[in-house]
Steps between C-alpha positions, in 0.01 A plus 500: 500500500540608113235485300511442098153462277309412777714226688813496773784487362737585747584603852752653686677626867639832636606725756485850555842657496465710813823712413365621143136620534229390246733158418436217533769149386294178342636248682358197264309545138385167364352538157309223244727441247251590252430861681881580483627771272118680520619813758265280747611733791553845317827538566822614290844362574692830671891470632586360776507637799615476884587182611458377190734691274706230359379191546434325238212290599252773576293684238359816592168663408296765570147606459332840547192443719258835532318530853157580515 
């Protein structure tokens, strides 16, 4: 679930990507149209990469996530 002020605004699906440590894909992210644009998630838009170099459907992001 992504919160925004206090309310859900979104939600989402992954998987871990067993073959790149620390990774993980989202499957799914379903955002309120009125949440969009407002870095909900945290994440940047990065190049493409593995199986998804290429295609033009798939946007790729990444966020920086600090154990602990």
């Amino acid at each position: 679930m992504a919160d925004f002020t206090s309310r859900s605004v979104g939600c989402g699906a992954f998987r871990v990507i067993d073959d790149h440590p620390g990774t993980d894909e989202i499957m799914r992210m379903c955002v309120a149209p009125s949440a969009r644009a407002n870095t909900i998630a945290g994440c940047l838009e990065c190049e493409p990469w593995g199986e998804f170099i290429g295609k033009d459907f798939s946007v790729c992001m990444a966020k920086t996530v600090v154990p602990g």
